[in-house]
C-alpha positions as CSV (number, residue, x, y, z in Angstrom):
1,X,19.9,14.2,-7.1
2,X,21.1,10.7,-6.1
3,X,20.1,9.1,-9.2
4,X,21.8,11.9,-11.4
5,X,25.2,11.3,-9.4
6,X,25.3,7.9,-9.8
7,X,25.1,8.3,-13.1
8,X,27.3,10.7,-13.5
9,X,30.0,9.0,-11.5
10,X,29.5,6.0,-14.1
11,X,30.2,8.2,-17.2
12,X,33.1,9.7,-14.6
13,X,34.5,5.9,-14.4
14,X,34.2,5.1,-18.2
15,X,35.4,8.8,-19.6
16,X,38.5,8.1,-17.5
17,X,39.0,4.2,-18.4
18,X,38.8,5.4,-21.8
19,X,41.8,8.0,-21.3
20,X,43.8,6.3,-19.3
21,X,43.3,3.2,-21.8
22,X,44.6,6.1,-24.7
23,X,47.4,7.5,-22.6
24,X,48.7,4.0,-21.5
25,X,48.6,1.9,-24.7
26,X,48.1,4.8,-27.5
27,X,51.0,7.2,-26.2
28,X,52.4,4.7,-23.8
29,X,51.9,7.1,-20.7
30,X,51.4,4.5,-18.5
31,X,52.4,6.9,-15.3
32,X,49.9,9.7,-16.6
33,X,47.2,6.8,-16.7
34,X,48.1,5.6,-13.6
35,X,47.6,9.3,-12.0
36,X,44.3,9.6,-13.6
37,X,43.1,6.7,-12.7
38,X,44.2,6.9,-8.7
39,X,42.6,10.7,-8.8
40,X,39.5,9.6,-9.4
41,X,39.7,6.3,-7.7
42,X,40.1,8.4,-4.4
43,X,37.5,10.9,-5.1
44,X,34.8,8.2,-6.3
45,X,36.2,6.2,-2.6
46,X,35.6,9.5,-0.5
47,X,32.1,9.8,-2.3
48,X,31.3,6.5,-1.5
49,X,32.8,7.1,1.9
50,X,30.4,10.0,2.7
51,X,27.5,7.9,1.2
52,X,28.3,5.3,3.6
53,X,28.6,7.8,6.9
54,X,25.1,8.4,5.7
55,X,24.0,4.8,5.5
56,X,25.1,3.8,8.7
57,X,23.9,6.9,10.8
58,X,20.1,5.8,8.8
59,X,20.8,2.7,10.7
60,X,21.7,0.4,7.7
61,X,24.6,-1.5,6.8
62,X,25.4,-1.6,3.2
63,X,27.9,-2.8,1.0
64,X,29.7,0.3,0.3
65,X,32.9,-0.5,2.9
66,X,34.0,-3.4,1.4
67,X,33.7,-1.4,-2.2
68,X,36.1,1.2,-0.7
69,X,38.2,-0.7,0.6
70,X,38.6,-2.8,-2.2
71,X,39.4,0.4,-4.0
72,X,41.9,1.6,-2.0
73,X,44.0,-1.5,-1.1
74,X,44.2,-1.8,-5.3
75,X,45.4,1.9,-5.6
76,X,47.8,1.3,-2.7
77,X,49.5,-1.4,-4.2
78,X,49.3,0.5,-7.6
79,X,47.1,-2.2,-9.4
80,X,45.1,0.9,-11.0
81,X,43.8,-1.5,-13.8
82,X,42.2,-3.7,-11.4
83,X,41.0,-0.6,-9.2
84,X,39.5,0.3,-12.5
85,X,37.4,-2.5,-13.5
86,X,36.5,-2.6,-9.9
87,X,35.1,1.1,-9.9
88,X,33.5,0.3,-12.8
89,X,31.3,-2.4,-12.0
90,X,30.9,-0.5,-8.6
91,X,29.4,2.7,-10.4
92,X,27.4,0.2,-13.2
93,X,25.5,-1.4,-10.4
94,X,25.0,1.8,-8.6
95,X,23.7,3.1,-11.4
96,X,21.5,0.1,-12.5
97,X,19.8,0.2,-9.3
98,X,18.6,3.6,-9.8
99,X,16.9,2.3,-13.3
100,X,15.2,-0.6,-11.3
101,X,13.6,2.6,-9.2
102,X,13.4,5.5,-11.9
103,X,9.3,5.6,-11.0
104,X,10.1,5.7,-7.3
105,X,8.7,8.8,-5.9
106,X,4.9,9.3,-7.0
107,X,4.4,13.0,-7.9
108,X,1.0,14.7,-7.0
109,X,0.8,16.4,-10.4
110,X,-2.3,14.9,-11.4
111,X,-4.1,15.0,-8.2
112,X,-2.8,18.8,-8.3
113,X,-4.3,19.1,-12.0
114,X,-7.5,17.7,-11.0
115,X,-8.6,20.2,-7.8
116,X,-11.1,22.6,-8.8
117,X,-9.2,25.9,-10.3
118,X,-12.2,28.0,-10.3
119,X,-15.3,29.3,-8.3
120,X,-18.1,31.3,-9.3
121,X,-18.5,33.7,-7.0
122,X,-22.1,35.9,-6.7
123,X,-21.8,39.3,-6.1
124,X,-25.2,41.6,-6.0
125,X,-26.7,39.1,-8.3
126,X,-23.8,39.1,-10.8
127,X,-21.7,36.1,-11.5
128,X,-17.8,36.3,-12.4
129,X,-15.2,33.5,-12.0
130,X,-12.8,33.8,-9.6
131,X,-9.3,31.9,-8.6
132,X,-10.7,29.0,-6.0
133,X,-7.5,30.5,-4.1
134,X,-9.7,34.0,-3.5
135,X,-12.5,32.2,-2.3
136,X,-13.0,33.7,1.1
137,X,-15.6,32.1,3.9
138,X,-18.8,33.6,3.6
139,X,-18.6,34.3,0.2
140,X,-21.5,33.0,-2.2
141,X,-20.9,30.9,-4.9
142,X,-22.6,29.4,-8.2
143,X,-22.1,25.7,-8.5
144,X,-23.7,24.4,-12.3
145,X,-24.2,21.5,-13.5
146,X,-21.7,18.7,-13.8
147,X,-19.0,21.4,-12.2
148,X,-16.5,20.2,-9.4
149,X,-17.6,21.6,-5.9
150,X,-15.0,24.2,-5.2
151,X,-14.7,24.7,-1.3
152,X,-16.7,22.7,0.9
153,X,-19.8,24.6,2.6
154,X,-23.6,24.9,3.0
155,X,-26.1,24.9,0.0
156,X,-28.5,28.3,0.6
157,X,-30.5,28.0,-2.5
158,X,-31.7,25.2,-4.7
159,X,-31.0,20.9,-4.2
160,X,-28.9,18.8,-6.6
161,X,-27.3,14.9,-7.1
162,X,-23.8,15.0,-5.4
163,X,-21.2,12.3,-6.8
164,X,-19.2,11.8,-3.6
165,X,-17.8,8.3,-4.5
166,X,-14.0,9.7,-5.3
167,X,-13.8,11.2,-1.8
168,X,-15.8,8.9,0.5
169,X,-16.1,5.3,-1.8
170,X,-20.1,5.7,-1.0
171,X,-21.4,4.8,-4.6
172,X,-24.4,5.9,-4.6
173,X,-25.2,9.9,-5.2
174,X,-26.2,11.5,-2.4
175,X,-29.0,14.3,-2.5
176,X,-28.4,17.7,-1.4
177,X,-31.0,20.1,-0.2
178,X,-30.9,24.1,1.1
179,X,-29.3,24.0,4.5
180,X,-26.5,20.8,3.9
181,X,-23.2,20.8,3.7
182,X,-21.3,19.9,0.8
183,X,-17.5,18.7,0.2
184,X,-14.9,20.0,-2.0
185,X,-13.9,17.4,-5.0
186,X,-17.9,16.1,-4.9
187,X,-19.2,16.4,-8.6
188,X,-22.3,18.7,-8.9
189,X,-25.3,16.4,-10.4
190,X,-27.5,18.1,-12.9
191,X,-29.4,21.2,-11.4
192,X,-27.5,24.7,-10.5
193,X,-26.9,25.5,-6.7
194,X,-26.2,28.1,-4.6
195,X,-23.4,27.7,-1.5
196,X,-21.7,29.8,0.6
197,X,-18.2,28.8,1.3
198,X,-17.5,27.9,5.0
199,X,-14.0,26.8,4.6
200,X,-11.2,28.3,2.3
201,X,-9.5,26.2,-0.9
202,X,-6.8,25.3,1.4
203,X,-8.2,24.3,4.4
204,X,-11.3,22.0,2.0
205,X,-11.4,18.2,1.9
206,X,-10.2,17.7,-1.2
207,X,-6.9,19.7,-0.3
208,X,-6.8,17.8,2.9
209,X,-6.2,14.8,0.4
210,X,-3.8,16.1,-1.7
211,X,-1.8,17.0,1.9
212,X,-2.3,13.8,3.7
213,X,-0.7,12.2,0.5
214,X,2.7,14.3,1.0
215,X,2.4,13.5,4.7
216,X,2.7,10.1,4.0
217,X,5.1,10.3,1.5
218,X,7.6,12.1,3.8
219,X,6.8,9.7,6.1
220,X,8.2,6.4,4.3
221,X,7.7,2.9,6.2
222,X,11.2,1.5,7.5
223,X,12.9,-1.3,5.0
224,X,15.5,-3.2,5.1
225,X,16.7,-4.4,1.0
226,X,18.0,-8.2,0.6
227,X,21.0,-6.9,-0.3
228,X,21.8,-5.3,2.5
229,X,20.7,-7.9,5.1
230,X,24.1,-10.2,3.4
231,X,26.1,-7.5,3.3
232,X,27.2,-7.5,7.2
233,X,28.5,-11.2,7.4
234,X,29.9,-10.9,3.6
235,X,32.1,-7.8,5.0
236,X,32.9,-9.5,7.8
237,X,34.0,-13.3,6.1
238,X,36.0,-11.0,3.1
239,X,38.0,-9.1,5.7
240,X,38.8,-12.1,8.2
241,X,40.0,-13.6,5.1
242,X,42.2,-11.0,3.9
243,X,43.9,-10.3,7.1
244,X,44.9,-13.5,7.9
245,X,46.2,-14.2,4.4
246,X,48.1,-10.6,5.0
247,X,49.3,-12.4,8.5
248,X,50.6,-15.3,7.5
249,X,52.0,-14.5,4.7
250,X,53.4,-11.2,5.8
251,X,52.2,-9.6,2.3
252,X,49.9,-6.7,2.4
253,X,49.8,-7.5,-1.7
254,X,47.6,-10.6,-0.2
255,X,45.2,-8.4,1.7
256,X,44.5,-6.6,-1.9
257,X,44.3,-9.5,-3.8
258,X,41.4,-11.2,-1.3
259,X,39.5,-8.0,-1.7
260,X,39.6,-7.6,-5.1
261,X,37.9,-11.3,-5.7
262,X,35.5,-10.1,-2.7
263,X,34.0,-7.0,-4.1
264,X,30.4,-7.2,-3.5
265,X,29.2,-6.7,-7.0
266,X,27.3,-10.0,-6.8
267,X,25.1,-8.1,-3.7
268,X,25.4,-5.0,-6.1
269,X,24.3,-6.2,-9.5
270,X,22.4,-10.1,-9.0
271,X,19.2,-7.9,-6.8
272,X,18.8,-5.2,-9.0
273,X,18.8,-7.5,-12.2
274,X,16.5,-10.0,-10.8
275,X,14.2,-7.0,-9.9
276,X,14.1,-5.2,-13.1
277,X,13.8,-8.8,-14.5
278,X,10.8,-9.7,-12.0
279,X,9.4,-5.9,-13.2
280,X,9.6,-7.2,-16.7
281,X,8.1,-10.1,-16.4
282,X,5.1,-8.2,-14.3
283,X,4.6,-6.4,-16.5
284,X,4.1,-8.9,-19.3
285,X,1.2,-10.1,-16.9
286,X,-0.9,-6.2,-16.7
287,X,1.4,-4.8,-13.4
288,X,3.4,-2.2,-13.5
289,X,5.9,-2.4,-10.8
290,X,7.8,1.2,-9.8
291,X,10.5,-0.1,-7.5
292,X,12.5,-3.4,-7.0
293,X,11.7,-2.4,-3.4
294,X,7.5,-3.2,-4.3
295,X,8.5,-6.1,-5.1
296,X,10.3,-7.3,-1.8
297,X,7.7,-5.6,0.2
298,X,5.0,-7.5,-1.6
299,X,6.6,-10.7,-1.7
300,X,6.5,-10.7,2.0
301,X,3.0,-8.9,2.7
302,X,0.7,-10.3,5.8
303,X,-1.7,-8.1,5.2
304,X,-3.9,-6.9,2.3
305,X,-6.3,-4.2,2.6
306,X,-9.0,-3.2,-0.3
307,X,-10.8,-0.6,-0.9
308,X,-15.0,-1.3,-1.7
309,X,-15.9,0.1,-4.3
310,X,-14.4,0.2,-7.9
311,X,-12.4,-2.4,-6.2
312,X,-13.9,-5.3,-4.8
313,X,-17.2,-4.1,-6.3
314,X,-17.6,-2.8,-10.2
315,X,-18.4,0.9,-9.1
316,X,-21.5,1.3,-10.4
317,X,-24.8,0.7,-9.5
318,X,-26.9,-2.4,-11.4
319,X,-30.8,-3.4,-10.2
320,X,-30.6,-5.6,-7.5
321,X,-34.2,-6.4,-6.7
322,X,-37.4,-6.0,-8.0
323,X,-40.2,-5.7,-5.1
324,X,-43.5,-5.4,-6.1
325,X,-46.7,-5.4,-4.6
326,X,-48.9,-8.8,-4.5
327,X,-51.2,-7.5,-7.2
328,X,-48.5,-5.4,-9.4
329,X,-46.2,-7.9,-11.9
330,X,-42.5,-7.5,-11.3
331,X,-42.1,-6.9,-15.1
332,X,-44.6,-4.0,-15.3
333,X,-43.3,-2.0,-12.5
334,X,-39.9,-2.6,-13.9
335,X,-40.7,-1.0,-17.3
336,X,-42.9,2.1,-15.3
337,X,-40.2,3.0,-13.4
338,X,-38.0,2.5,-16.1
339,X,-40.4,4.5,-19.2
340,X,-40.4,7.2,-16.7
341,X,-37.0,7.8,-15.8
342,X,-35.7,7.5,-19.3
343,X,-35.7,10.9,-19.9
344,X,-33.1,11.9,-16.4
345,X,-29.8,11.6,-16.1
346,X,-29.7,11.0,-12.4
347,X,-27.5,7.7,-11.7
348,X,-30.1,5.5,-10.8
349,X,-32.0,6.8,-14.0
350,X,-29.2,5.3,-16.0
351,X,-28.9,1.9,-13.8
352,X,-33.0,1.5,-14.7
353,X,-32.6,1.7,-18.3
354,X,-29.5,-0.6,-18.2
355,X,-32.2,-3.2,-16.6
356,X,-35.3,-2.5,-18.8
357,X,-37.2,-4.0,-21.4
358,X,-36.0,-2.6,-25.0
359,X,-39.8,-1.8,-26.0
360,X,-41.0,0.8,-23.2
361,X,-44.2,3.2,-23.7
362,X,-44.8,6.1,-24.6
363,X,-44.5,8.8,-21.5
364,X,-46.0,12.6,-21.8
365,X,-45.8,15.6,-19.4
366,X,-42.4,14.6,-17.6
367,X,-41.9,16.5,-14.6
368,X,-38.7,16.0,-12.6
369,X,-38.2,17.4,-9.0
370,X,-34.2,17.4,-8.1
371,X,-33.6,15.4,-5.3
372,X,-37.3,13.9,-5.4
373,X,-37.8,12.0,-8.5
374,X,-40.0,12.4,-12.0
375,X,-43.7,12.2,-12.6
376,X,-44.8,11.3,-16.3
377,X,-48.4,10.4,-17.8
378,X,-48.0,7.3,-18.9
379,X,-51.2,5.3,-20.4
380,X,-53.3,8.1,-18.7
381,X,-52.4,7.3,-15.5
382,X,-49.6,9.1,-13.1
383,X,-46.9,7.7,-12.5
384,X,-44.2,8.6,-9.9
385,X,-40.3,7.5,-8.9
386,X,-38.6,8.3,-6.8
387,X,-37.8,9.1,-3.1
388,X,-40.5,7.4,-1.3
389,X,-42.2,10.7,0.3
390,X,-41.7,11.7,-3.6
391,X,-44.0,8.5,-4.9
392,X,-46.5,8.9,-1.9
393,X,-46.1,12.4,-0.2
394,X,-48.3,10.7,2.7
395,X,-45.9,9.0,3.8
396,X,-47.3,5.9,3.8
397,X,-44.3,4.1,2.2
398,X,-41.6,2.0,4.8
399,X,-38.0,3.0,3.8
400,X,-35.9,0.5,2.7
401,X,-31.8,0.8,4.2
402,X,-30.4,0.4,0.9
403,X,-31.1,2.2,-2.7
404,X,-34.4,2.1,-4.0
405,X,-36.5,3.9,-6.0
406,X,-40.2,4.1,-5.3
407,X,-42.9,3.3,-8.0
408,X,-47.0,5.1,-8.0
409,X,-49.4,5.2,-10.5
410,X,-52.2,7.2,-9.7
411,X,-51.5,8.1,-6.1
412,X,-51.6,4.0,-5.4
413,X,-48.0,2.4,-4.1
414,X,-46.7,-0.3,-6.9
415,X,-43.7,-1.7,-4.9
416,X,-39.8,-0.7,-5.3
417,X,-36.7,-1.4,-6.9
418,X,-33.3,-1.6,-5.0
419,X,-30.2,-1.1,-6.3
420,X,-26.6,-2.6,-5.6
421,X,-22.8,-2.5,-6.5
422,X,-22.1,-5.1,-8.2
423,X,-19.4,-7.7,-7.1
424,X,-16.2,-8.2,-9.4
425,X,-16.8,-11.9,-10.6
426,X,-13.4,-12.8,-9.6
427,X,-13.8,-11.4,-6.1
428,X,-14.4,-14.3,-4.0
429,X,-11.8,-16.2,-6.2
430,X,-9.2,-13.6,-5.4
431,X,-9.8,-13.5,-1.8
432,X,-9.8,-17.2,-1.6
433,X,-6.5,-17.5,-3.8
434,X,-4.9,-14.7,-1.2
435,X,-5.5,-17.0,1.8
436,X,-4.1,-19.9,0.1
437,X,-1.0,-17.8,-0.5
438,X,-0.6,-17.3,3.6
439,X,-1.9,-14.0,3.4
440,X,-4.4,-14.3,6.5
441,X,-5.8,-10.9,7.1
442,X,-8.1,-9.8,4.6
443,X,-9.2,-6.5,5.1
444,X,-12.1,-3.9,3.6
445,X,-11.5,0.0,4.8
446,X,-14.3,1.8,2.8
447,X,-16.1,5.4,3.0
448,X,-19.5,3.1,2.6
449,X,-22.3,1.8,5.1
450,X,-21.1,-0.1,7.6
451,X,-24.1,-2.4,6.3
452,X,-23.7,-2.3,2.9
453,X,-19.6,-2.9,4.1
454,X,-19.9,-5.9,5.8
455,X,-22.3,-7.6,3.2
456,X,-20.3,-6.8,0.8
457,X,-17.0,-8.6,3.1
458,X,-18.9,-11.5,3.9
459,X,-19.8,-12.4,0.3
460,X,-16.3,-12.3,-0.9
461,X,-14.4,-13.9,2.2
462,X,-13.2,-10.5,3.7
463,X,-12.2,-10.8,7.4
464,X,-11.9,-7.6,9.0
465,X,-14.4,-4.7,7.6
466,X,-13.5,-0.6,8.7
467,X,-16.4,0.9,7.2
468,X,-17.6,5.2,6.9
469,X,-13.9,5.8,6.9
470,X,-12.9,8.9,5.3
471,X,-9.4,9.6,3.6
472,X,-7.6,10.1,7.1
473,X,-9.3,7.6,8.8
474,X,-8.3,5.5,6.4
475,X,-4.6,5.9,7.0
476,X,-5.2,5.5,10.7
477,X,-6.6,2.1,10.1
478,X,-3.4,1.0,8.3
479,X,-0.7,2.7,10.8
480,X,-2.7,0.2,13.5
481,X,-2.2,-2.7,12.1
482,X,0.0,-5.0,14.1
483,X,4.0,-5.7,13.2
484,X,3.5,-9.0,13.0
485,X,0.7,-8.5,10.7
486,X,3.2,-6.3,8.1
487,X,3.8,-5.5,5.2
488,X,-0.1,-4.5,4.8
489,X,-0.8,-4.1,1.0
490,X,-3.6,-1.5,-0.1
491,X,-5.9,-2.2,-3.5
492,X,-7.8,1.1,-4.4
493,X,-8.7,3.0,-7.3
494,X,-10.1,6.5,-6.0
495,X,-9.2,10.3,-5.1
496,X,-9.9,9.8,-1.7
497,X,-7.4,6.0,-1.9
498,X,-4.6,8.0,-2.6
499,X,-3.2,8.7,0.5
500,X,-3.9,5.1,1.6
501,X,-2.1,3.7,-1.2
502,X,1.1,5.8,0.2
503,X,0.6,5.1,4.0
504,X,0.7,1.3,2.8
505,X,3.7,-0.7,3.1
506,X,2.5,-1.7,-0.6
507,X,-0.1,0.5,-2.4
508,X,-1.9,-0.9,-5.5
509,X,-3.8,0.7,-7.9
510,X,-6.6,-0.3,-10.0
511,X,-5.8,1.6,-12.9
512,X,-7.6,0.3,-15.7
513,X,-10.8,3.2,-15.1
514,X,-8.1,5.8,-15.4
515,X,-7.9,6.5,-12.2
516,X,-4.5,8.5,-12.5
517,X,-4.7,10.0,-9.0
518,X,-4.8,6.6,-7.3
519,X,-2.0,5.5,-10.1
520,X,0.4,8.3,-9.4
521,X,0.2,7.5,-5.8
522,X,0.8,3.5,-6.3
523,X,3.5,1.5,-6.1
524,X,2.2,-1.1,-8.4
525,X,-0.4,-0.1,-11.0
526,X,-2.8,-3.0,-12.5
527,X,-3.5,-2.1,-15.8
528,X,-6.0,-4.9,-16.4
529,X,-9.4,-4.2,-15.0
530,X,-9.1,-7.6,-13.3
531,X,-8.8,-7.9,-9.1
532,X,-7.3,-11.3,-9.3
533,X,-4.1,-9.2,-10.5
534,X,-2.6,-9.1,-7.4
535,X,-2.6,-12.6,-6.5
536,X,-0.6,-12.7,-10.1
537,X,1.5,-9.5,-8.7
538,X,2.3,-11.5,-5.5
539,X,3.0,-14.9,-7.1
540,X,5.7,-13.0,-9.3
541,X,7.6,-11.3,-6.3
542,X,7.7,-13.9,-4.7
543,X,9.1,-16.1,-7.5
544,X,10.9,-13.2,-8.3
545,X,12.7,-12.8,-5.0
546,X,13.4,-16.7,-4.9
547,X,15.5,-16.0,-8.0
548,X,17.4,-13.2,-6.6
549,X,17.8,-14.4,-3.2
550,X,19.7,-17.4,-5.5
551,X,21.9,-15.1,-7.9
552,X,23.1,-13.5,-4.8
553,X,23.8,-17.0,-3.1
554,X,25.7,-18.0,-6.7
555,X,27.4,-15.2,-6.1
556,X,28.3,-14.9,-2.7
557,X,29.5,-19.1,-2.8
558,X,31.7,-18.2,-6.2
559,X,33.3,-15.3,-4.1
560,X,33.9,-17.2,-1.4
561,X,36.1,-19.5,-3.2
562,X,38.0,-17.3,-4.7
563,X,39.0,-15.3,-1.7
564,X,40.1,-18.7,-0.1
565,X,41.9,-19.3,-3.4
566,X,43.6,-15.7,-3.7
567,X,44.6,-15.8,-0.3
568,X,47.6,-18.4,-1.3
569,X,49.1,-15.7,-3.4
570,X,48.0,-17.3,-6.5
571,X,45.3,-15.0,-8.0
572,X,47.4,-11.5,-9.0
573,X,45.2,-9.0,-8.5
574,X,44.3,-7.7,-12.0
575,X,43.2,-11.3,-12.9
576,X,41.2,-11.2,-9.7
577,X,39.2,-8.2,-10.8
578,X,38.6,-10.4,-14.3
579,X,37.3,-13.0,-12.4
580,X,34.8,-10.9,-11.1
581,X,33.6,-10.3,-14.3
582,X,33.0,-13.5,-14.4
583,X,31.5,-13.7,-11.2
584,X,29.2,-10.9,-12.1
585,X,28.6,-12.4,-15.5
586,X,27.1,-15.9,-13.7
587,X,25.1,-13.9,-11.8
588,X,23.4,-11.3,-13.9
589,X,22.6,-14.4,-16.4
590,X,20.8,-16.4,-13.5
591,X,19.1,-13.3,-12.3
592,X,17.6,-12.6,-16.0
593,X,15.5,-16.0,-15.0
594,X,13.1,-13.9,-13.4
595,X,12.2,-12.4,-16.4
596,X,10.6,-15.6,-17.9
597,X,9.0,-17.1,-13.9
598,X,5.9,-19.3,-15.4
599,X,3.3,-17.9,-13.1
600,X,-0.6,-19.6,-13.1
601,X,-2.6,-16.3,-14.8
């Protein structure tokens, strides 16, 4: 509603300027245009009257008094032309500010879209589909393959392959047998189940998400703009100037003639154009940037905060290690484990044929137990992979704390094969290039191991690790961090990030996996599936705010003199309000420089 009044009071200011230009100089009505223009002069000032009542009782000091009273003092002395160009610059600025934020407020649409709309729900052995918003506990429901858990509750017949990573960040899939639970939002693996629901759609996990994101965005984090931190003392220098001209000289024309040169359209126009330019020019480099506001935030941020995996890691699993036993070659057990599984479409499956040799032999009789592993003839011998009471039901195998698959042939252990996220390349070099940008606290806050966690930390130069974290404990993580350890920026790229990414002084999404949820939720959006992004993202805001804090400077300096200058009585105040053009002019030209900052990519 804001943004559609600014605008509207904009077309307001030019429909009228445009009459009042027709009645004074086309039918020579200069009283008419005079009328017209001091109407709407007053209603524009009480608008931007009750916007600034509303500013200050927020707390904030804006610029707006010094705008109205620069208004008025030119209608009271019946200067309408200069009230004019004043108003309009006023609106013009008003409304370019909204542009620089047209992508403010993230919408949950597509975190909405992607909830599970249906359930299959089992009734005397029949199956119909049902709104997930009639799903009632205790009802039993069909789950098939590759279908979106509905509701979360309790597996009563059968064992599957959960994908879990959206909502915890645990990449690997987790197995689910008759008697766990299971969470809304997980994706079902390839075998049917049975569940009954223990928790309705609205009160399940993945609709706790979707409401912990509109928590936090009703809950935004306190900012103060650039703009308005100069407005105070540029009020207060315009008006001390104005009155004492008014004093001494005895002229109230004087007072009007100050404020005209003083209107704060430099604070009004230089920021916004140095933002949108910085935008621009982040753009340029893979970043989308919503707000100007993202980009003072993240020029100042003393905190960054990543998500593990599909962040600092590559989301999916890759063969990390190949263990075989003394007599067994490393090779061989590779190309078992993989000939055998070649057939599944488990994840680790998938990850093995990634790894193995292109020619592999031939495999008969392929038997696959859900949530064990597969069993295949493969040069007349049995082979076996999986779970390690899969490959040697006696037990006889030592588990391993990360993923592995186990490999037998013929009831005899062959070793195992572990399994691991894969780092980014340009992890460590990200990290490393944060802390040389002053950015000291480096921080992981991950659904994952606290193991697997902290390895994953220490390789890349992490400092602090929060680990098993789900989606609220996430946020809690990030409201603790310390004042003088904000703004606290958040990378992630998941369902389950989203509400992270809000709670954030600065949320970031990886976007380039399509991650729209995450995206929708951001602030900033790198489009490049590339971490060392937003070391580029806060090299440009800062550069970015270095130029605008100097258009505003230029502008307040240039002001400054003309308001000592005007206050001799030799500026009239129409040729004042044409000086601010110019004023304005200088300005919005050295804020376009952010548009082309040379940045190190």
């Amino acid at each position: 509603m804001q943004k559609l009044s600014n605008y509207r009071r904009l077309w307001a200011v030019v429909s009228v300027g445009a009459i009042a230009l027709i009645l004074a100089f086309g039918l020579h009505q200069s009283v008419w245009a005079q009328v017209i223009v001091t109407v709407l002069g007053s209603l524009i000032a009480l608008l931007m009257f009750i916007d600034m009542v509303k500013t200050l009782r927020s707390g904030k000091f804006g610029v707006d008094l010094l705008a109205i009273t620069a208004v008025i003092a030119t209608l009271a002395i019946g200067e309408y032309w200069a009230a004019l160009i004043v108003l309009l610059m006023l609106t013009g600025g008003d409304a370019l500010e909204d542009y620089a934020a047209h992508k403010a407020n993230a919408d949950l649409q597509s975190l909405l879209e992607k909830s599970p709309q249906q359930a299959h729900l089992m009734v005397d052995g029949a199956v119909k589909a049902i709104a997930i918003d009639s799903v009632s506990v205790g009802d039993q429901l069909l789950v098939k393959p590759g279908e979106v858990i509905p509701v979360d509750g309790t597996i009563i017949n059968g064992s599957t392959t959960l994908d879990e990573s959206s909502l915890t960040g645990e990449s690997r899939p987790i197995d689910k047998v008759t008697g766990d639970t299971v969470m809304s939002g997980s994706i079902n693996g390839d075998a049917s189940i049975q569940m009954t629901a223990d928790q309705k759609a609205a009160d399940s996990q993945f609709q706790n998400i979707v409401r912990l994101v509109k928590q936090a965005e009703s809950q935004p984090a306190h900012f103060v703009r650039m703009a308005d931190r100069y407005a105070l003392p540029f009020t207060i220098l315009a008006y001390v100037i104005a009155g004492t001209a008014w004093i001494v000289s005895g002229d109230p024309v004087r007072f009007a003639e100050v404020l005209v040169v003083a209107s704060p359209c430099p604070l009004i126009l230089a920021a916004p154009i140095a933002l949108v330019a910085g935008m621009s020019r982040a753009s340029q480099s893979g970043i989308i940037v919503k707000t100007g506001t993202t980009l003072e935030r993240l020029a100042k941020v003393k905190t960054m905060a990543f998500d593990k995996t599909g962040t600092i890691t590559q989301g999916h699993l890759k063969v990390s290690e190949i263990i075989a036993q003394p007599d067994v070659d490393q090779k061989r057990l590779l190309t078992l484990a993989a000939a055998t599984e070649q057939q599944s479409n488990h994840i680790l499956a998938r990850s093995l044929m990634q790894a193995a040799p292109d020619q592999l032999p031939t495999v008969s009789d392929v038997k696959e137990t859900t949530g064990g592993g597969v069993q295949a003839q493969i040069d007349g011998h049995v082979v076996r992979v999986g779970k390690a009471d899969f490959a040697m039901p006696d037990n006889s195998i030592q588990k391993r704390d990360d993923t592995a698959v186990y490999v037998s042939a013929d009831d005899q252990y062959l070793g195992c094969i572990t399994f691991t996220d894969e780092l980014r390349p340009e992890a460590v070099t990200t990290m490393s290039e944060l802390h040389e940008l002053g950015i000291k606290h480096l921080m992981m806050i991950s659904g994952d191991r606290q193991a697997i966690a902290e390895k994953i930390a220490k390789a890349v130069g992490i400092d602090r690790v929060h680990a098993e974290c789900l989606p609220g404990e996430k946020i809690e993580v990030l409201k603790q961090v310390p004042a003088d350890q904000r703004p606290v920026a958040m990378v992630g790229d998941g369902v389950n990030d989203a509400p992270s990414l809000v709670t954030a002084d600065v949320g970031i999404a990886m976007g380039a996996s399509g991650a729209t949820t995450a995206s929708e939720s951001a602030d900033a959006v790198i489009l490049k599936d590339d971490l060392r992004r937003t070391v580029i993202a806060v090299r440009i805001s800062r550069a970015t705010m270095h130029v605008a804090r100097q258009s505003v400077m230029v502008g307040i300096i240039i002001c400054t003199v003309l308001m000592l200058i005007a206050s001799f009585g030799v500026i009239p105040a129409i040729i004042g309000a044409l000086l601010q053009e110019v004023v304005d002019t200088v300005t919005i030209l050295w804020a376009l420089r952010a548009r082309s900052i040379a940045i190190k990519e």
